[in-house]
Every structure is written in C-alpha cells, then in structure tokens.
C-alpha positions as CSV (number, residue, x, y, z in Angstrom):
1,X,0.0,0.0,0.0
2,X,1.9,2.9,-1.3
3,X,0.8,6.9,-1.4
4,X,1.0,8.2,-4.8
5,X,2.1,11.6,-3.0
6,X,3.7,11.7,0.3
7,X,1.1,13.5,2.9
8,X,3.0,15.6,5.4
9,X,2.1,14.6,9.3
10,X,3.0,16.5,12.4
11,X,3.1,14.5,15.5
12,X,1.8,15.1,19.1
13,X,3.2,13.8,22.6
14,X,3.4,13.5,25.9
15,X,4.8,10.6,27.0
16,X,7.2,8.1,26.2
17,X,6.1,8.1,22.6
18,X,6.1,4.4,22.1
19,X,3.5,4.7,19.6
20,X,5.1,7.2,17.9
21,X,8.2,4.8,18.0
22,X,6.5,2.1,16.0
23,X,5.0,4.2,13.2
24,X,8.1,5.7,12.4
25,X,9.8,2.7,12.1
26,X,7.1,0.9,10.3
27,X,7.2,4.3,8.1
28,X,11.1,4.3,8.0
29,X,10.9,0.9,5.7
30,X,7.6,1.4,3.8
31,X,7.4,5.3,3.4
32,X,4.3,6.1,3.0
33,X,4.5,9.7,4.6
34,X,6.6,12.1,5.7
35,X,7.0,13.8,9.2
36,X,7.2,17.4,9.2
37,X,7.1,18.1,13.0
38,X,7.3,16.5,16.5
39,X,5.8,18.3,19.4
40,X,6.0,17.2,22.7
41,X,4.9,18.9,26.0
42,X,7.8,16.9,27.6
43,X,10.7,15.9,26.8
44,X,11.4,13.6,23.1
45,X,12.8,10.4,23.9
46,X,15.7,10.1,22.3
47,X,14.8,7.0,20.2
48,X,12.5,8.5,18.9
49,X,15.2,11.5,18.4
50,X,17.5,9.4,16.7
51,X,14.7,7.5,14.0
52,X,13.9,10.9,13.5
53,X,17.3,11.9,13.0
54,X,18.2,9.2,10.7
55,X,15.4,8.8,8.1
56,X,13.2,12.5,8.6
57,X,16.4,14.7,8.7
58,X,14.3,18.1,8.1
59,X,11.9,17.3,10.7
60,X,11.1,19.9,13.2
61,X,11.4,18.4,16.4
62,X,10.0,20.6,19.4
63,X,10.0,19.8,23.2
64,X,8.2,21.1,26.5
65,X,5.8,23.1,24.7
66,X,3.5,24.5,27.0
67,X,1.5,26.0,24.3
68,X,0.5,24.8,20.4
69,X,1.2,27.5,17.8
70,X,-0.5,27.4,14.7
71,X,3.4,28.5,12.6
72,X,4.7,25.0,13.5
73,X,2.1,22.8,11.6
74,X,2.3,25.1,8.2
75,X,3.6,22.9,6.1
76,X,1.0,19.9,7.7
77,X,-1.7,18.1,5.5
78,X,-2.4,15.9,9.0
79,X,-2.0,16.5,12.9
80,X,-1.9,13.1,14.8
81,X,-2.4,13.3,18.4
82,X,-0.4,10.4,20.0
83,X,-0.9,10.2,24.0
84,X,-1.1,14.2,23.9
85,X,-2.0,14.5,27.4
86,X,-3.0,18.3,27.0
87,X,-6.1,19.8,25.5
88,X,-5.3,20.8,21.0
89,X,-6.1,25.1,21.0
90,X,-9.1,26.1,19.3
91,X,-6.9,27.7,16.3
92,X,-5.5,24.5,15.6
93,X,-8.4,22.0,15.7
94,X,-10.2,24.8,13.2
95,X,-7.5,25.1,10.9
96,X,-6.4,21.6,10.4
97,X,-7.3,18.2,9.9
98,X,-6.2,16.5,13.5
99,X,-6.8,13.5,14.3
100,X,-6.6,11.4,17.8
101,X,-5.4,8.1,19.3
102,X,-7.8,7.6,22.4
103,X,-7.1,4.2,24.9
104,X,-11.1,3.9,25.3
105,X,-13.5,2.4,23.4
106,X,-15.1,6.3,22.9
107,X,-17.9,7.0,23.6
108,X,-16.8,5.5,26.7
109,X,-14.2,6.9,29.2
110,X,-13.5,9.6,28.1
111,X,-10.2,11.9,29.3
112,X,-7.4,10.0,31.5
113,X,-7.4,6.6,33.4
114,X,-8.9,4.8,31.1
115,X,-7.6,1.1,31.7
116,X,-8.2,1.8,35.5
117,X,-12.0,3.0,35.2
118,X,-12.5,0.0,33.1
119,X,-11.4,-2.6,35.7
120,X,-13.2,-0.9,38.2
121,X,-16.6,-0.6,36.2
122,X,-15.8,-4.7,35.7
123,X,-16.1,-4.2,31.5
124,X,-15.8,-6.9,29.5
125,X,-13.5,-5.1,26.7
126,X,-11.3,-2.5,26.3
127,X,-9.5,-1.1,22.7
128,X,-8.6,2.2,21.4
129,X,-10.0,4.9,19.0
130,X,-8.9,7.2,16.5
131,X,-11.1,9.9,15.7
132,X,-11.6,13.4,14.6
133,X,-10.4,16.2,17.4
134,X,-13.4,18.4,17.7
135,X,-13.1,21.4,20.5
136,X,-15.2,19.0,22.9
137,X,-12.6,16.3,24.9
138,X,-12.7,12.8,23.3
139,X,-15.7,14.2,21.0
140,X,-15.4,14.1,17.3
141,X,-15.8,11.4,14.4
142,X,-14.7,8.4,15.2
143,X,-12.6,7.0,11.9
144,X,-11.7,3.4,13.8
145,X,-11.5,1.3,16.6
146,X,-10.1,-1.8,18.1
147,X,-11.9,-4.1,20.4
148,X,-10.3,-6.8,22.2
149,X,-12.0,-8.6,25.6
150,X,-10.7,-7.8,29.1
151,X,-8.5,-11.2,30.4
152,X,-7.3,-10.0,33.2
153,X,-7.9,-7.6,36.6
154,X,-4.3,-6.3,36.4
155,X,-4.0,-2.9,35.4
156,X,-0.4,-3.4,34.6
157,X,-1.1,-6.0,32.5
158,X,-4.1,-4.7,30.9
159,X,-2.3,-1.9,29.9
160,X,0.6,-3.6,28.7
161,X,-2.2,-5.9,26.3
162,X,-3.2,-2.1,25.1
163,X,-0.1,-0.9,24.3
164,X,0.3,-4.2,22.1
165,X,-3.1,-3.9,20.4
166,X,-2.3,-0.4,19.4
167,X,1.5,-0.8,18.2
168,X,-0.2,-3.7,15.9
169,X,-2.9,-1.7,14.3
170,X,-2.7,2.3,14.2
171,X,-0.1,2.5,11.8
172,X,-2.1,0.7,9.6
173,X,-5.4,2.4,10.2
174,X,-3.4,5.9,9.7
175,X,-2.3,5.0,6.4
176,X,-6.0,4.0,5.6
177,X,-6.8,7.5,6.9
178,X,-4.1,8.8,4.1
179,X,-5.5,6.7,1.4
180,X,-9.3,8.0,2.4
C-alpha cells in the first residue's frame, strides 16, 4: 500500500512516545508519509530522536511546549495526536485536519485513566479509538476502533495488552486515513 504523493504529518506527545516509535519505524521501511514536525509537551525520547534523526532529517522536532502555535504545523496536510496528554487550542483543531489516538472504546471513558475505570466498572473489553479532534474532549468522528475482551484484573497487564493492540494496528489504520 503505497501513497502516490507523500502527505506531510506532524506528531503530538506527551509521553514516552512508544506509539510514535513504531510508526516511524514501520514508516522508516515502507514510506508512506513524511514527518514534518514533532511536538512534545515533555521531553522527546531520544529513540524516537535518533529515528527521526536518521530517516526524517528536516523534521522539526519541538519539546516542553507549553503551548501549540499554529506556525509549527504550516507545512501539515495531518496532525496526529499520539498520547497528547493536553487539551489541542481552538486555532489549531479549526484550521487543520487533527486527528486522535484515544485508549477507550469512545464513547466510553473519556479523558485520562482509562484502563483503570475499566477494571473498576468490571467491563468486558477494552480497545482504542482514533477519531476526529473536535473542541469537545474525546468528541469528534470516530474514523476506527479496536476491540479486544478484558482477560485479566491487572491494570499493569491490561495496559501492557493495550499498548500491544495499538503498536499492531494504528499504523495501519493511519495509512488508511491517508489513502481516504
């Protein structure tokens, strides 16, 4: 599945990025887009610093950004919201096409905890969401979503089985996003 013209994605973190991590180096061997920024409101890991380094040389790579400015996604055809633990400003959900990785199952549980409100409300799944970023939390289009069913009452573990389920299918459903 190749893109007859390279969209140009800007990234946004907070954490570790370890979803970030995998689609670039899924994307480092099939290139299918290119990165034009990475935005952080923390510290970059530096794996991710050094894929980024090595096969998205031009890429604008910005850490402990407190606030999103609207100058460092010009040159974006996509925003992609990767763990962003902070709300996306009003200027920048309006003028570009952003796009979420949620840990829920949205509607449900929306905002932060999610693996932790789902053990405690005993559910019997759990999965991720992309979807559009609308100026309402967690709100917006959804474009996909995983389901898998809850095995266990460890949080650790449960989250370490969500982790797994997204690193195996969001850079898949982002290129589908691409090709739609």
């Amino acid at each position: 599945m190749k893109l007859n013209s390279y969209k140009k994605i800007s990234f946004l973190i907070s954490g570790g990025g370890s979803n970030l991590l995998e689609i670039l180096k899924k994307n480092s061997k099939k290139k299918n887009f290119e990165v034009v920024t990475v935005i952080s409101n923390n510290l970059i890991c530096p794996k991710i610093k050094s894929i980024l380094n090595k096969f998205n040389k031009n890429v604008l790579i910005k850490e402990n950004q407190r606030v999103l400015q609207k100058k460092s996604f010009f040159n974006s055809d996509i925003i992609f919201s990767l763990g962003y633990m902070k709300i996306i400003e009003k200027e920048i959900v309006a003028n570009f096409d952003v796009i979420n990785l949620h840990p829920s199952i949205l509607p449900a549980y929306k905002g932060l905890m999610t693996q932790k409100r789902m053990l405690i409300n005993n559910e019997k799944n759990y999965g991720f969401t992309i979807h559009k970023v609308s100026n309402e939390l967690d709100e917006g289009k959804t474009i996909y979503n995983k389901i898998r069913k809850i095995s266990t009452k460890d949080e650790t573990e449960l989250l370490s089985m969500h982790k797994s389920l997204e690193h195996k299918f969001v850079y898949k459903q982002l290129i589908n996003y691409l090709l739609s």
